[in-house]
C-alpha positions, 0 to 999 in steps of 0.5 A, a space after each residue: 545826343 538824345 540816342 547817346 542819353 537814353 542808351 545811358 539811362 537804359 544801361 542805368 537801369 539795366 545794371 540796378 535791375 541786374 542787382 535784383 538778381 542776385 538777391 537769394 545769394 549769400 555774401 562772399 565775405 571773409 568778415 563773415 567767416 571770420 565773425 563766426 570764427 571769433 564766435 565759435 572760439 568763445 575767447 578761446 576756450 574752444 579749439 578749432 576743430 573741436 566737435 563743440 566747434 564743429 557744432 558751433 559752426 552748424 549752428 551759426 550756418 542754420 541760424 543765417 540761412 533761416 534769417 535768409 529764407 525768413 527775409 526771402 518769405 517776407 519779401 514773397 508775401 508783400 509781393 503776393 499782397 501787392 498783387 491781390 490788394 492793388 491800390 487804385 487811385 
């Protein structure tokens, strides 16, 4: 019984240590895709395809991956921090 439990609480906490790792990757969602569209196409003043669309899309790609890289430094600094200011009770 207790070998059964803490096979259960060790496949729990493998699987949450799991979605750690996926972290730096960017979500595979055609909302996503589908809201850039909307944007880009600007209530349809914009046709698809069009350079100013083709500019529109580089932009909202760059914009996404500099808010990830922003939000991946973050994260690296408070580790960093945690690191050489550890808190001692």
């Amino acid at each position: 019984m207790r070998r059964q439990f803490a096979l259960l609480v060790l496949a729990l906490a493998a699987l949450t240590l799991s979605s750690c790792a996926k972290r730096n990757e960017l979500p595979v969602s055609s909302s996503l895709s589908e809201d850039d569209d909307t944007f880009c196409r600007a209530g349809g003043k914009v046709a698809v395809g069009s350079p100013e669309y083709v500019a529109c899309r580089k932009d909202r790609d760059a914009q996404r991956g500099n808010a990830i890289a922003r939000a991946d430094k973050k994260q690296r600094d408070l580790g960093e921090y945690m690191l050489n200011n550890p808190v001692r009770p």
